[in-house]
C-alpha positions in Angstrom: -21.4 27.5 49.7 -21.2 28.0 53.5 -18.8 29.2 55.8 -18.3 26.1 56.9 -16.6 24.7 53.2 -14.6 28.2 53.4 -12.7 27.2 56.6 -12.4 23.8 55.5 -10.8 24.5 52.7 -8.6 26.9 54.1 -7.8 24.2 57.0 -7.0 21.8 54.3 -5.1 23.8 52.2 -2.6 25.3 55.3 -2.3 21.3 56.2 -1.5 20.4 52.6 1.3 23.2 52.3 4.6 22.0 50.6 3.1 18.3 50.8 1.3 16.2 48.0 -1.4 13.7 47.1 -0.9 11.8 44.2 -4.8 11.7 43.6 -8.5 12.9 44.0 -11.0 13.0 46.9 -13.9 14.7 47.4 -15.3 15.6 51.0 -19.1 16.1 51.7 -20.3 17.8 54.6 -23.3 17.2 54.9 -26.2 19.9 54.5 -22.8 22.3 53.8 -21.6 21.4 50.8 -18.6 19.7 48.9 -14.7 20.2 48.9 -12.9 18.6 46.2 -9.2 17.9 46.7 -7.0 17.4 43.6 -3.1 16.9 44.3 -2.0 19.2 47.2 -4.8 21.9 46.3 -8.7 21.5 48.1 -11.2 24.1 46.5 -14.5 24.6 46.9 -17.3 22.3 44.4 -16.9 18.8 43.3 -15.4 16.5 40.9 -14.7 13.2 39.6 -13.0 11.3 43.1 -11.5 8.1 44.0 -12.5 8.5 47.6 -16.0 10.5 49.1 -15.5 11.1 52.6 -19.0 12.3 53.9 -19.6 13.4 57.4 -21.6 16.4 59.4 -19.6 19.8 59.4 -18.9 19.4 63.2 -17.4 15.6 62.8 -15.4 16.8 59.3 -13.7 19.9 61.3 -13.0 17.9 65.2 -10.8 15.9 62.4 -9.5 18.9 60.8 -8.7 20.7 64.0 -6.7 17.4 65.3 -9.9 16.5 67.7 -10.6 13.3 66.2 -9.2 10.5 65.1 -10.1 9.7 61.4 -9.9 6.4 61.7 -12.0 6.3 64.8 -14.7 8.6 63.0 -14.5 5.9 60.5 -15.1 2.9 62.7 -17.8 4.5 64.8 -20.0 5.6 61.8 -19.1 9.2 62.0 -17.3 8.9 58.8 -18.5 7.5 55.7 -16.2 6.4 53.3 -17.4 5.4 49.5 -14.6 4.1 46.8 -10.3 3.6 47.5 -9.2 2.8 51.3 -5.8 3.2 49.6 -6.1 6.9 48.5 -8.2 7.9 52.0 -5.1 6.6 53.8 -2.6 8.3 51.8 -4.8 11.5 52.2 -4.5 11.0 55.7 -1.0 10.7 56.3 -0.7 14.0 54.3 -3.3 15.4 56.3 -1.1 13.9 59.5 
């Protein structure tokens, strides 16, 4: 895995803190690798998802870091989303 997953999943898991996500989602980064997110914890690999967000590294941490809207991403094709709108939006506003 790169060093790119690593600080993602860091990111995620300081924005998680103290919060949770009543399901699974799985985020590709594109030539990086895969984060899989399970309740309030992210870790490194993959897993069985209700939502796949896929984008490039650079898209996935401008959202991370606050520099992006999601839902703009999403609606400008720099976010690809593959199985439950419901579950990406309650990611999101625990992402918020």
């Amino acid at each position: 895995m790169s060093a790119v997953v690593d600080q993602a999943v860091t990111e995620l898991n300081r924005r998680m803190a103290g919060r949770s996500f009543e399901g699974t989602a799985m985020f590709v980064l594109t030539g990086e690798g895969s984060i899989f997110v399970d309740g309030g914890e992210a870790r490194k690999g993959e897993g069985p998802a209700e939502v796949t967000l896929t984008a490039s590294p650079e898209t996935f941490l401008d959202i991370l870091q606050g520099n992006l809207d999601p839902t703009s991403a999403f609606m400008t094709g720099r976010l690809a989303l593959d199985g439950d709108m419901g579950a990406a939006m309650k990611l999101a506003s625990v992402l918020a």
